[in-house]
PDB file as gemmi writes it, atoms N, CA and C in Angstrom:
CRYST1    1.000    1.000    1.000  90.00  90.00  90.00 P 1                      
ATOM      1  N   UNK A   1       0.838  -1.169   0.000  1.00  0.00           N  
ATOM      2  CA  UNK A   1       0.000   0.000   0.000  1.00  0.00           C  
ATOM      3  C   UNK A   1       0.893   1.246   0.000  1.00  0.00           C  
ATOM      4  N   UNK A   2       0.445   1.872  -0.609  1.00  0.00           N  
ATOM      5  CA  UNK A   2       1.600   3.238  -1.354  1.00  0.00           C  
ATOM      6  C   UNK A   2       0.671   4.598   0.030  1.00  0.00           C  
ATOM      7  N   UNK A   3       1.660   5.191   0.352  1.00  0.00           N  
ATOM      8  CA  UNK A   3       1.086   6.346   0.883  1.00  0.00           C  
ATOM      9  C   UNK A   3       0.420   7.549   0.020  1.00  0.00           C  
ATOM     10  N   UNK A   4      -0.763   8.022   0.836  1.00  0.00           N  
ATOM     11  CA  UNK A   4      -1.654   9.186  -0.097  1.00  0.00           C  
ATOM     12  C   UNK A   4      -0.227  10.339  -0.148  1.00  0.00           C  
ATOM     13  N   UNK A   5      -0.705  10.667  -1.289  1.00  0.00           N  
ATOM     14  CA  UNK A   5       0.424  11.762  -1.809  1.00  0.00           C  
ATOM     15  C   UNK A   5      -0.732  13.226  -1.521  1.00  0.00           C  
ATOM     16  N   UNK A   6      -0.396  13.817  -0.390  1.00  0.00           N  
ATOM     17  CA  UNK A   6      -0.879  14.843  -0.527  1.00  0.00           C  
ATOM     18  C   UNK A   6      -0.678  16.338  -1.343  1.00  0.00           C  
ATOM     19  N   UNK A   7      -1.752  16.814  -2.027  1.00  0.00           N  
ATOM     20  CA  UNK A   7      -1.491  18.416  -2.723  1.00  0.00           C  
ATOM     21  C   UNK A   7      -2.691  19.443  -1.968  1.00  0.00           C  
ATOM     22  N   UNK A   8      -1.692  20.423  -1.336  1.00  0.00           N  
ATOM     23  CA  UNK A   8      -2.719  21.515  -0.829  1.00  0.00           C  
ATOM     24  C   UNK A   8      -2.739  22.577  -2.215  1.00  0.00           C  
ATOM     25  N   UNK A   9      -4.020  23.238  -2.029  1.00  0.00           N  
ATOM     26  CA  UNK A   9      -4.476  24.700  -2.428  1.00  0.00           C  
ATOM     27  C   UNK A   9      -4.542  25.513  -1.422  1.00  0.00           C  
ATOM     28  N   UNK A  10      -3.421  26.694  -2.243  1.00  0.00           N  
ATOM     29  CA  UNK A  10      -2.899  28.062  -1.055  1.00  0.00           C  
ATOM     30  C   UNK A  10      -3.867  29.168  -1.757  1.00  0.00           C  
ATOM     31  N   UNK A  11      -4.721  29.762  -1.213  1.00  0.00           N  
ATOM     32  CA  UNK A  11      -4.971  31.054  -1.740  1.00  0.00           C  
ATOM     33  C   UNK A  11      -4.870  31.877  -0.692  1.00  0.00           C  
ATOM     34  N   UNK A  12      -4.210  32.866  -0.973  1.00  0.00           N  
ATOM     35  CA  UNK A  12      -3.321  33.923  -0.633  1.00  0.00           C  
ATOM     36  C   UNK A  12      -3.559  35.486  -1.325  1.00  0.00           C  
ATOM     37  N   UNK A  13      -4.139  36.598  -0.194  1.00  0.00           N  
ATOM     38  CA  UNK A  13      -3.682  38.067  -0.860  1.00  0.00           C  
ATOM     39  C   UNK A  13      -2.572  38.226  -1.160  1.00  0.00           C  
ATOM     40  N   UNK A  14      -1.663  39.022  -1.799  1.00  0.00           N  
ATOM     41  CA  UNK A  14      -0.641  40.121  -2.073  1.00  0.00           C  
ATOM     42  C   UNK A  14      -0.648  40.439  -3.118  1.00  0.00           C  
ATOM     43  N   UNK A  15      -0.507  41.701  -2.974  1.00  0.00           N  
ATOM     44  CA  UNK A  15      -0.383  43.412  -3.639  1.00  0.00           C  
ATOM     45  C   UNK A  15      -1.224  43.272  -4.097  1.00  0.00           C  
ATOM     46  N   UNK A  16      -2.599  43.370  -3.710  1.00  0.00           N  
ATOM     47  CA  UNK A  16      -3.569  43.390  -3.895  1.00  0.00           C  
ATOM     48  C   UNK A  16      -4.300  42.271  -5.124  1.00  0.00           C  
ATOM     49  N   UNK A  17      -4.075  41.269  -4.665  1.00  0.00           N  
ATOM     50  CA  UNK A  17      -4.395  40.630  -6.172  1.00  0.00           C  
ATOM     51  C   UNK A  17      -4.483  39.242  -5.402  1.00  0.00           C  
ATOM     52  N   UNK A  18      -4.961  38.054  -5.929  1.00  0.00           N  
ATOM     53  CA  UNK A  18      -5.731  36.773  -5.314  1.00  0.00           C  
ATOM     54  C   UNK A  18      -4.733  35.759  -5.799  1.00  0.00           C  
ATOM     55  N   UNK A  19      -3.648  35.192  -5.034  1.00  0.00           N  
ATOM     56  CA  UNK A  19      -2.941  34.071  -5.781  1.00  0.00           C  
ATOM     57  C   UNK A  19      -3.815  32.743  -5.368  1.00  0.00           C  
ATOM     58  N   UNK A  20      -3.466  31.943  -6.367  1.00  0.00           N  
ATOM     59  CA  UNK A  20      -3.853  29.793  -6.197  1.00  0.00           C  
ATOM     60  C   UNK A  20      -2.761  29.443  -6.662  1.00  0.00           C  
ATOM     61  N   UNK A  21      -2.162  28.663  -5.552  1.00  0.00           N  
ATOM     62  CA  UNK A  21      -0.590  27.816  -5.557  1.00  0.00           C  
ATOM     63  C   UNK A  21      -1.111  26.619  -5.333  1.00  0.00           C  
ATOM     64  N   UNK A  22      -0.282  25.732  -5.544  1.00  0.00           N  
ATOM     65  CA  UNK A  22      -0.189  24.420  -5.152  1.00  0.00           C  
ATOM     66  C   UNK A  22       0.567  23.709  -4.462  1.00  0.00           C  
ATOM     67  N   UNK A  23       0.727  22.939  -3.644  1.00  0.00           N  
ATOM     68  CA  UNK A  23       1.951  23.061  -3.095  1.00  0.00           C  
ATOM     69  C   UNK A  23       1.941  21.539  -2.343  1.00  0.00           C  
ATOM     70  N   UNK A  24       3.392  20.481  -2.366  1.00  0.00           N  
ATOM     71  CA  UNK A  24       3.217  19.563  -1.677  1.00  0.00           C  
ATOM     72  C   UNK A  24       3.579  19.647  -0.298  1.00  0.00           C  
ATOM     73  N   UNK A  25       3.872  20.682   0.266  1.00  0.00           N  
ATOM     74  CA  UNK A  25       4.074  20.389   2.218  1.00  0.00           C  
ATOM     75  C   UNK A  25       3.503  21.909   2.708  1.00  0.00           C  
ATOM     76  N   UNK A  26       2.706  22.080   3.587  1.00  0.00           N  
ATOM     77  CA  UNK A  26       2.159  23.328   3.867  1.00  0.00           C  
ATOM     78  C   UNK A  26       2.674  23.183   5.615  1.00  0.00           C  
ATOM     79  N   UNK A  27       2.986  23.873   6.348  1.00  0.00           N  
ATOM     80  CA  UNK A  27       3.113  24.018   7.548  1.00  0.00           C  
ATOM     81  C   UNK A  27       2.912  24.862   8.493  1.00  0.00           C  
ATOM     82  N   UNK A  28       3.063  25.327   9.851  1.00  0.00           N  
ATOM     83  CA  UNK A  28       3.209  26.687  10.377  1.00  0.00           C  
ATOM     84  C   UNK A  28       4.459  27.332   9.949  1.00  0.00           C  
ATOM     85  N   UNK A  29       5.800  26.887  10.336  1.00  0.00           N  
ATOM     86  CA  UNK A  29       6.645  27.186   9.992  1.00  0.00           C  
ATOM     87  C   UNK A  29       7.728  27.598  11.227  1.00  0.00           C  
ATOM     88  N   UNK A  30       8.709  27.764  11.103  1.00  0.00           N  
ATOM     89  CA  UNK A  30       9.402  28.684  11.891  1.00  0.00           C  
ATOM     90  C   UNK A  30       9.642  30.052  12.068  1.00  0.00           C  
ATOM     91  N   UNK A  31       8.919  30.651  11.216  1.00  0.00           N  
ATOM     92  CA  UNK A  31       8.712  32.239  11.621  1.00  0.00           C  
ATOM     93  C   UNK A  31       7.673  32.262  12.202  1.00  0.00           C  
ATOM     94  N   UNK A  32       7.201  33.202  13.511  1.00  0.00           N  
ATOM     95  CA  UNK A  32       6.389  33.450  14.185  1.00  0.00           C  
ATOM     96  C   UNK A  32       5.381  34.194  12.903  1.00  0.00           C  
ATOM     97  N   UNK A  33       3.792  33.866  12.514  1.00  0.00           N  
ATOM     98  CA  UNK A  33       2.655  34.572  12.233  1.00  0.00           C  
ATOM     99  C   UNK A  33       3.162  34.179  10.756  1.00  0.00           C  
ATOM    100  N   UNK A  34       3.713  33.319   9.968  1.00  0.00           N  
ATOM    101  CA  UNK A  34       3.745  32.927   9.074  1.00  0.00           C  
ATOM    102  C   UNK A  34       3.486  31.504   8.577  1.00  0.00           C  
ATOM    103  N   UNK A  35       3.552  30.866   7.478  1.00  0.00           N  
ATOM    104  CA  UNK A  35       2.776  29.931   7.012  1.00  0.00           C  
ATOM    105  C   UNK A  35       3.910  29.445   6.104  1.00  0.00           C  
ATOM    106  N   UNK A  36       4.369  28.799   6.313  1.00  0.00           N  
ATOM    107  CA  UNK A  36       5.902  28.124   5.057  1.00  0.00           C  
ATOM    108  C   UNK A  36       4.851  26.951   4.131  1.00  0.00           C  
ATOM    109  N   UNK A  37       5.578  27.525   3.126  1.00  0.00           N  
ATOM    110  CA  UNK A  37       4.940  26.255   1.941  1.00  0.00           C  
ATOM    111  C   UNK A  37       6.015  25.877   1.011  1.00  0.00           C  
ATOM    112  N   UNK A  38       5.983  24.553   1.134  1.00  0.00           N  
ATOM    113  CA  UNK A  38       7.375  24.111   0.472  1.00  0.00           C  
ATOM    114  C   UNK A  38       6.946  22.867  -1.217  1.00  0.00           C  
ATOM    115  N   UNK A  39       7.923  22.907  -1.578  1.00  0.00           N  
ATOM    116  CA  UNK A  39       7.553  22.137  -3.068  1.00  0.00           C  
ATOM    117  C   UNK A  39       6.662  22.484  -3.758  1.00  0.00           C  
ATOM    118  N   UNK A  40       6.467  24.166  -4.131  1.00  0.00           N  
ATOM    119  CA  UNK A  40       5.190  24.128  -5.239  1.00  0.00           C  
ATOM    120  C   UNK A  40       5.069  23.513  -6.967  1.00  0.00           C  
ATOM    121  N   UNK A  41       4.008  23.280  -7.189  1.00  0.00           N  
ATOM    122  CA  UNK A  41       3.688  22.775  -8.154  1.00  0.00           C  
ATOM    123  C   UNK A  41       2.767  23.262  -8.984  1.00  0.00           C  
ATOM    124  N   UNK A  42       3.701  23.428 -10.294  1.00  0.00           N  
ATOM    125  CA  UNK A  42       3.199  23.947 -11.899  1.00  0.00           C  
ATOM    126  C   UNK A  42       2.697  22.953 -12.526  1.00  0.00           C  
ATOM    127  N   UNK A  43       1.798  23.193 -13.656  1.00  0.00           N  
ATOM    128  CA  UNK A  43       2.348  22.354 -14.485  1.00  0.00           C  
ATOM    129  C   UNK A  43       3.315  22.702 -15.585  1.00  0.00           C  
ATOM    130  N   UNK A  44       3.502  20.975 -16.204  1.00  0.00           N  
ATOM    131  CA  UNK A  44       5.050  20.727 -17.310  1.00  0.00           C  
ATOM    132  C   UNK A  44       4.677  21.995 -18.390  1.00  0.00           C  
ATOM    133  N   UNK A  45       6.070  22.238 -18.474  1.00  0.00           N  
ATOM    134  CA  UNK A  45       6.021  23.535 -20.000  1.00  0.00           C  
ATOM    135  C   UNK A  45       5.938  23.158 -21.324  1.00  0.00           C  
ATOM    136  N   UNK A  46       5.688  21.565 -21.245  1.00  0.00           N  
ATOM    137  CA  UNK A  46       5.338  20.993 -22.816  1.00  0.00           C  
ATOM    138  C   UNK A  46       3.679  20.871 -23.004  1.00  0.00           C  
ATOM    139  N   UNK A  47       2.973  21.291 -22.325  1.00  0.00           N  
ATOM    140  CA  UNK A  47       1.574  22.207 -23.003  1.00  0.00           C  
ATOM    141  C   UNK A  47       1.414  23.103 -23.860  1.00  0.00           C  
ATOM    142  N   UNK A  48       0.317  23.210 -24.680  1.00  0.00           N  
ATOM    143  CA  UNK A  48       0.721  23.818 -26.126  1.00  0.00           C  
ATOM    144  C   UNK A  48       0.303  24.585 -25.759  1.00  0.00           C  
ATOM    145  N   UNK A  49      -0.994  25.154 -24.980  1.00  0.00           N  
ATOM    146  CA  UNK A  49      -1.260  26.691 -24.216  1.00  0.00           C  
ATOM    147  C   UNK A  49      -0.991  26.860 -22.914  1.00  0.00           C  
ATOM    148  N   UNK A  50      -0.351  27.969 -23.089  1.00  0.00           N  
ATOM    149  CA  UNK A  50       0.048  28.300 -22.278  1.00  0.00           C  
ATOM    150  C   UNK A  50      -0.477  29.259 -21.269  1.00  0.00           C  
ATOM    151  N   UNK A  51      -1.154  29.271 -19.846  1.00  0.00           N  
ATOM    152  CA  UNK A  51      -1.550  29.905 -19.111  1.00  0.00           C  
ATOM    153  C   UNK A  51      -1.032  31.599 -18.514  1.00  0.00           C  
ATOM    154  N   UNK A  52      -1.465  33.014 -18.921  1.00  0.00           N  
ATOM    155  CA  UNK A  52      -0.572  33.671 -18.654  1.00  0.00           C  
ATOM    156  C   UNK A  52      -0.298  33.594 -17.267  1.00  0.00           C  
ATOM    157  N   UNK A  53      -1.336  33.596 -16.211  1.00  0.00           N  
ATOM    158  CA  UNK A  53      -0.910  33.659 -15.090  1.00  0.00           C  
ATOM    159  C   UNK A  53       0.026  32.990 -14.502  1.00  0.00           C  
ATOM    160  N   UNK A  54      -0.106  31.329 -14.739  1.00  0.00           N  
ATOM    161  CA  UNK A  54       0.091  30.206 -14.068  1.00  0.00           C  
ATOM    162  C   UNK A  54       2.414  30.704 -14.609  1.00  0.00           C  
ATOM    163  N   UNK A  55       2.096  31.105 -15.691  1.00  0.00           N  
ATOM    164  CA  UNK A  55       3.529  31.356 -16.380  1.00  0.00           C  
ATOM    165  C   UNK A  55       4.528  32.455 -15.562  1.00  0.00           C  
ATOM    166  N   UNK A  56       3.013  33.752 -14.816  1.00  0.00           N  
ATOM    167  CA  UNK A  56       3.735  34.626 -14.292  1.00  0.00           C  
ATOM    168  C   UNK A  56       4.450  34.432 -13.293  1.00  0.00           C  
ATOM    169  N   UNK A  57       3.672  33.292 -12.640  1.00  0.00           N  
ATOM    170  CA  UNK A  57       3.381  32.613 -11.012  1.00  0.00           C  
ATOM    171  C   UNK A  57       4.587  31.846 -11.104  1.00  0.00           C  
ATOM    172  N   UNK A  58       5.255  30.325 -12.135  1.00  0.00           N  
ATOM    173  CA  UNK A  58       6.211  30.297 -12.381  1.00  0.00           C  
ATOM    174  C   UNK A  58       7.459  31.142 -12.327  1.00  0.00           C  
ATOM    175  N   UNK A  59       7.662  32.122 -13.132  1.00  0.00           N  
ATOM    176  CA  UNK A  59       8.414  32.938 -13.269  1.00  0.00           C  
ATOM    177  C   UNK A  59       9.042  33.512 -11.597  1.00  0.00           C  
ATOM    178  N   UNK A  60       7.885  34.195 -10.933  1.00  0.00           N  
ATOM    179  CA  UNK A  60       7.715  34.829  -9.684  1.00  0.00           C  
ATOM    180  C   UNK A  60       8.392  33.681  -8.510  1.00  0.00           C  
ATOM    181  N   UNK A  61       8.067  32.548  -8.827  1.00  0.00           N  
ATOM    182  CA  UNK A  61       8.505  31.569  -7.965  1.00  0.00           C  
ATOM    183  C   UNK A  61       9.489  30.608  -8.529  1.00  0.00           C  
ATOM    184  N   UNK A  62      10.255  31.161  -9.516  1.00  0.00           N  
ATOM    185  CA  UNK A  62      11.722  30.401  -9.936  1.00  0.00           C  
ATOM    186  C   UNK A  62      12.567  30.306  -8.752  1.00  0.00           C  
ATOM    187  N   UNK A  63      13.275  29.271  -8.462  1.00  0.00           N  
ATOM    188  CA  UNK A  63      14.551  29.164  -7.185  1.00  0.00           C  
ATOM    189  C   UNK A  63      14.246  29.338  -6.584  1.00  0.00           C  
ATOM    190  N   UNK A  64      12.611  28.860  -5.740  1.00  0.00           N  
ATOM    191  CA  UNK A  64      12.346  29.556  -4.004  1.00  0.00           C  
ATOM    192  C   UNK A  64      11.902  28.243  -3.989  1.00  0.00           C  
ATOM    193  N   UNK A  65      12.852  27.677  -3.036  1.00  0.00           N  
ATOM    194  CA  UNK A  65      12.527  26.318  -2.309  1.00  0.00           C  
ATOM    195  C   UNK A  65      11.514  25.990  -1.235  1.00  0.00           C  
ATOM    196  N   UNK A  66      11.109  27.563  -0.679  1.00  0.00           N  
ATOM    197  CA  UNK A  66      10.478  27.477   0.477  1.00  0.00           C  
ATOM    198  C   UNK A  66       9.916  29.029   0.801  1.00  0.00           C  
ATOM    199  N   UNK A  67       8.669  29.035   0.622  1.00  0.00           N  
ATOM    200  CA  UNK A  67       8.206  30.356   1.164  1.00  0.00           C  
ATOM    201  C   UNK A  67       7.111  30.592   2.250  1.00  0.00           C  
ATOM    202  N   UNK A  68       7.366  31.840   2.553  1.00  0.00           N  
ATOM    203  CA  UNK A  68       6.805  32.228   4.149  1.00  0.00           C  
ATOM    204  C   UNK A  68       5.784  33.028   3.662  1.00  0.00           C  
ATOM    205  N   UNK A  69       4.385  32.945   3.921  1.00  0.00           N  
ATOM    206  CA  UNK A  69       3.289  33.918   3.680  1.00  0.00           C  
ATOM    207  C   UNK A  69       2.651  33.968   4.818  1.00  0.00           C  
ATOM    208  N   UNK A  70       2.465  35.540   5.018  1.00  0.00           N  
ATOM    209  CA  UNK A  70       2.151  36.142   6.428  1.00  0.00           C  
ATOM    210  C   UNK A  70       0.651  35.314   6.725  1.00  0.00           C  
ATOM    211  N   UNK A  71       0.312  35.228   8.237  1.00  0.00           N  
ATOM    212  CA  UNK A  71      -0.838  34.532   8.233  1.00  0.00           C  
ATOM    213  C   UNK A  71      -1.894  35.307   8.002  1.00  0.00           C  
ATOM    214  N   UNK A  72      -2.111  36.542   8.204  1.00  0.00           N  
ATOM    215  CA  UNK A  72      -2.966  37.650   7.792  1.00  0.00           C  
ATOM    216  C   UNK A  72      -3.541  37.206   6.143  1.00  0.00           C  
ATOM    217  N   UNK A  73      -2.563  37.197   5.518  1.00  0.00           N  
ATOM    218  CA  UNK A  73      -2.583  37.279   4.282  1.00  0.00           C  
ATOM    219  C   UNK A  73      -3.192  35.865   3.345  1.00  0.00           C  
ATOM    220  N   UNK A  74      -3.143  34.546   4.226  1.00  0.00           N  
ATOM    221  CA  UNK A  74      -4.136  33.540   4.310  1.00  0.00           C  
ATOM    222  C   UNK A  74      -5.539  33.848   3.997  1.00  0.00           C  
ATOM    223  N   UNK A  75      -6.168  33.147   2.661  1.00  0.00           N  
ATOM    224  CA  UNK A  75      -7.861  33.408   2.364  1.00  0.00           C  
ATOM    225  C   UNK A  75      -8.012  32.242   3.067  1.00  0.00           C  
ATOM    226  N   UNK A  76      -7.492  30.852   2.320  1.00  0.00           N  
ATOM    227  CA  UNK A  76      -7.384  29.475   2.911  1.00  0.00           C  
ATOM    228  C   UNK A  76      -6.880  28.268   2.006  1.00  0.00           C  
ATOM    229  N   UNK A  77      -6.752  27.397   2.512  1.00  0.00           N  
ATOM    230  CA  UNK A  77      -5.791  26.049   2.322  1.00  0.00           C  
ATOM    231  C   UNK A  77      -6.644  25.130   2.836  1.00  0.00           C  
ATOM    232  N   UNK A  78      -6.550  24.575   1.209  1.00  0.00           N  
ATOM    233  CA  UNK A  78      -7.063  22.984   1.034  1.00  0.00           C  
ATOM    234  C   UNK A  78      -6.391  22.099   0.747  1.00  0.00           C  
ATOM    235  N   UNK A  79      -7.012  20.736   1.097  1.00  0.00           N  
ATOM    236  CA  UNK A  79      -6.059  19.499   0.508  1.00  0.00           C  
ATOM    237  C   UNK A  79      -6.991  19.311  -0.394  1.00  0.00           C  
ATOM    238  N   UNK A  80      -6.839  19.161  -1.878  1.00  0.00           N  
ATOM    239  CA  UNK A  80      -6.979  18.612  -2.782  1.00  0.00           C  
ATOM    240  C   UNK A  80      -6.923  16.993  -3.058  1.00  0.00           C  
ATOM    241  N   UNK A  81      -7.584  16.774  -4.116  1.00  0.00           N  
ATOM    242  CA  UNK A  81      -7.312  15.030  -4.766  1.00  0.00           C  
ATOM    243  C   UNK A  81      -5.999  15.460  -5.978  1.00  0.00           C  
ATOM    244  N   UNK A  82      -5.655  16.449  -6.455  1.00  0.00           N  
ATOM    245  CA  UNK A  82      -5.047  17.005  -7.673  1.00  0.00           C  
ATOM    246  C   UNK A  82      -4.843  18.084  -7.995  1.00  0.00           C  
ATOM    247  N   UNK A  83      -3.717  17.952  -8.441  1.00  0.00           N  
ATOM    248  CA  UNK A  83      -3.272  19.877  -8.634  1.00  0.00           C  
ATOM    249  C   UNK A  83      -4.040  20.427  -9.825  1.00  0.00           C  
ATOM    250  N   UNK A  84      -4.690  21.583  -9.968  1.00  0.00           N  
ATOM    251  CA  UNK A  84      -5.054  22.431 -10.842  1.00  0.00           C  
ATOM    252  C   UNK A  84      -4.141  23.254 -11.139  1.00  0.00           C  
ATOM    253  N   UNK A  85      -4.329  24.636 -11.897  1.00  0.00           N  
ATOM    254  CA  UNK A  85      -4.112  25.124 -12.828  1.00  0.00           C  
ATOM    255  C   UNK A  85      -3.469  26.642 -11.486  1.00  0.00           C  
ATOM    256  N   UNK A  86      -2.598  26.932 -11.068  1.00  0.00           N  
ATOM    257  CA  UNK A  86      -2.416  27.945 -10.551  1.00  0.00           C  
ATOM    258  C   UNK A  86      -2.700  29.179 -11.172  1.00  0.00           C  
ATOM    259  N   UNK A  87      -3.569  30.305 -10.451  1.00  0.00           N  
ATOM    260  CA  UNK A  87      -4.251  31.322 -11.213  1.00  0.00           C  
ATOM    261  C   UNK A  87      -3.335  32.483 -10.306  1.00  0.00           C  
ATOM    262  N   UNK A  88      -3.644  33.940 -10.842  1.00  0.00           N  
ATOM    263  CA  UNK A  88      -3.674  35.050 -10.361  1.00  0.00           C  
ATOM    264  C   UNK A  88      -4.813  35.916 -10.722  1.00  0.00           C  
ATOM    265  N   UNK A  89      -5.585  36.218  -9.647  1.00  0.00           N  
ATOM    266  CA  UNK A  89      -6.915  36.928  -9.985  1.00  0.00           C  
ATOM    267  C   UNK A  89      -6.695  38.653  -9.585  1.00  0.00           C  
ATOM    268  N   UNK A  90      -7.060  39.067  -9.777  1.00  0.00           N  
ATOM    269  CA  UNK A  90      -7.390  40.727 -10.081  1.00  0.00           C  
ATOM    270  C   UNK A  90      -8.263  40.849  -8.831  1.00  0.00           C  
ATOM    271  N   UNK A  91      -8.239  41.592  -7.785  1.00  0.00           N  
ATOM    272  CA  UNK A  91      -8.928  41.774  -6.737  1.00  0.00           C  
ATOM    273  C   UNK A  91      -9.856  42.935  -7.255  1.00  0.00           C  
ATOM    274  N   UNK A  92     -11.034  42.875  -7.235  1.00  0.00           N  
ATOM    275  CA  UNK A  92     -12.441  43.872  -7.568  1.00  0.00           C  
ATOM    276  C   UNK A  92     -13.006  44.339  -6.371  1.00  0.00           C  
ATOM    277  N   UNK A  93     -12.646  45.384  -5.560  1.00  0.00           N  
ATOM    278  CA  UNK A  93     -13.188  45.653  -4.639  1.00  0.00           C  
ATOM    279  C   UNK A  93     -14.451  45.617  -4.102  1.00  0.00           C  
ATOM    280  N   UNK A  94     -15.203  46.138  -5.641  1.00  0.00           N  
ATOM    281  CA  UNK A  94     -17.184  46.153  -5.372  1.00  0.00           C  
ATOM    282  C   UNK A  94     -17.149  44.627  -4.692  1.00  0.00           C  
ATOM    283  N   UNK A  95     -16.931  43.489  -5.880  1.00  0.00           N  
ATOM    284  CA  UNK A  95     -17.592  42.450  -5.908  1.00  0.00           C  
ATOM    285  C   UNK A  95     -16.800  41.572  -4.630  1.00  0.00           C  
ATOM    286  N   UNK A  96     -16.122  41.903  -4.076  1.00  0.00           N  
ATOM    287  CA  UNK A  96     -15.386  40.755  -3.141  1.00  0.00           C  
ATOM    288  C   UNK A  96     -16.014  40.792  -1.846  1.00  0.00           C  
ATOM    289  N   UNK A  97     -15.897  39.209  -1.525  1.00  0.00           N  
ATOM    290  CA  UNK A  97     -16.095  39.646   0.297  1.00  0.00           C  
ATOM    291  C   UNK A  97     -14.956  39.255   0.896  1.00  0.00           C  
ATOM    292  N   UNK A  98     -13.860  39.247   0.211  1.00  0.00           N  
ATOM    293  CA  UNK A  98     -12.412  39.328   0.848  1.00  0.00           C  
ATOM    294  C   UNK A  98     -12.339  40.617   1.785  1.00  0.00           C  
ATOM    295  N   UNK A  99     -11.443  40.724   3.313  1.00  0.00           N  
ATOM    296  CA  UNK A  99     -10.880  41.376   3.516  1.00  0.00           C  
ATOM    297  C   UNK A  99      -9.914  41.251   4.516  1.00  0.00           C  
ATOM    298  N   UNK A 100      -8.908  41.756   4.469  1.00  0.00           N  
ATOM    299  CA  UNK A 100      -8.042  42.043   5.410  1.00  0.00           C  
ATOM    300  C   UNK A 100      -7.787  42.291   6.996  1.00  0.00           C  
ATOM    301  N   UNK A 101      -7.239  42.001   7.630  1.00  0.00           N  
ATOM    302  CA  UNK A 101      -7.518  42.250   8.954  1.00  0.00           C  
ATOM    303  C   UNK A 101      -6.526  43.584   9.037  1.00  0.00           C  
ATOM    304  N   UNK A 102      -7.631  44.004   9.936  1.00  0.00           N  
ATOM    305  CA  UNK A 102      -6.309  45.724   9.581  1.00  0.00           C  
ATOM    306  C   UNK A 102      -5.487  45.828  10.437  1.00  0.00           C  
ATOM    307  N   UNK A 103      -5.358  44.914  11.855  1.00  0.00           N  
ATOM    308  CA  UNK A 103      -3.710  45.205  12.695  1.00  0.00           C  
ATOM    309  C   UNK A 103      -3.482  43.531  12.276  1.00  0.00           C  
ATOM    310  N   UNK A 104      -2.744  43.083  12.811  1.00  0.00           N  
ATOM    311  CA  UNK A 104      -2.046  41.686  13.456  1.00  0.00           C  
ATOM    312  C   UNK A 104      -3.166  40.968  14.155  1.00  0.00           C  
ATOM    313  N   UNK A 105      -2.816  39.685  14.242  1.00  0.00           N  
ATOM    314  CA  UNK A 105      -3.711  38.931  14.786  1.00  0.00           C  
ATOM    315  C   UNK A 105      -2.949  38.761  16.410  1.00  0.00           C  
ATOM    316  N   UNK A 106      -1.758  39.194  16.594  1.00  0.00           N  
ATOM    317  CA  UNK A 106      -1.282  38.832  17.948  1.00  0.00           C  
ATOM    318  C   UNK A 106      -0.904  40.109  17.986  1.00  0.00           C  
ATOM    319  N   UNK A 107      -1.489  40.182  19.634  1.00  0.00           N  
ATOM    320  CA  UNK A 107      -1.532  41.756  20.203  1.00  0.00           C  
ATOM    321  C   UNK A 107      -0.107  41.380  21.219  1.00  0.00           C  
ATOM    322  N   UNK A 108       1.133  42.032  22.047  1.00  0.00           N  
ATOM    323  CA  UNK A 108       1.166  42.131  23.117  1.00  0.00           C  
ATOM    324  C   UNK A 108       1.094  41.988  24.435  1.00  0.00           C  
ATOM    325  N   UNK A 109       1.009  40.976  25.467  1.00  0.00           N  
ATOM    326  CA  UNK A 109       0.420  41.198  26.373  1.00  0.00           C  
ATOM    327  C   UNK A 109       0.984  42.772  27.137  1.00  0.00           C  
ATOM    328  N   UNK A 110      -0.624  43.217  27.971  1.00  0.00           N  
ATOM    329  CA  UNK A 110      -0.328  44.674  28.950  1.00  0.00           C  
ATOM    330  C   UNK A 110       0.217  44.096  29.979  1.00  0.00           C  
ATOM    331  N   UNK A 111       1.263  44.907  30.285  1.00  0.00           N  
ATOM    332  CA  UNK A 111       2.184  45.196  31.157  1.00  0.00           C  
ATOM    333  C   UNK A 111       1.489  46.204  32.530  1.00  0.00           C  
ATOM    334  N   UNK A 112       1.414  45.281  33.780  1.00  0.00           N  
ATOM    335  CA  UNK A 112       1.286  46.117  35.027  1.00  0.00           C  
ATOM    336  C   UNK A 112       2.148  47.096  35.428  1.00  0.00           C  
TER     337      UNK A 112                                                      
END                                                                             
């Protein structure tokens, strides 16, 4: 019996715009309020069309073995049966019910 090969879906804000990654190991990580995602996954460049986004998203994520995305910045993460098509969407302010948390999710403790 072969072990399930897991693939998460990352969707993620930054700079204002909606990423979908794929990715085989998702974790907390070792930075405090971040989210490490390691081994993402494209698909092969011997497809005859070519996706612009999925190409930009490539490009953007050449030589990064391992990246840290703030937890704020988390829409959410799924495990999948199969990787899809990594997108970059255009954030539309009217139409979204995305939003942001406007401080940090970890306050401080007050000091007596």
């Amino acid at each position: 019996m072969t072990p399930k090969k897991c693939v998460y879906k990352i969707t993620f804000l930054n700079g204002g715009k909606v990423y979908e990654i794929y990715a085989k190991q998702v974790s907390q990580g070792g930075l405090f309020g971040f989210v490490e995602i390691e081994q993402l996954l494209f698909d092969q460049k011997s497809a005859l069309v070519v996706d612009p986004s999925e190409e930009q998203l490539r490009t953007e994520f050449s030589g990064v073995q391992r990246t840290y995305i703030p937890l704020q910045s988390i829409i959410r993460i799924d495990e999948v049966e199969k990787r899809g098509t990594s997108k970059i969407h255009h954030l539309n302010e009217k139409d979204t019910k995305v939003h942001t948390l406007p401080t940090t999710i970890y306050t401080p403790a007050k000091k007596d």
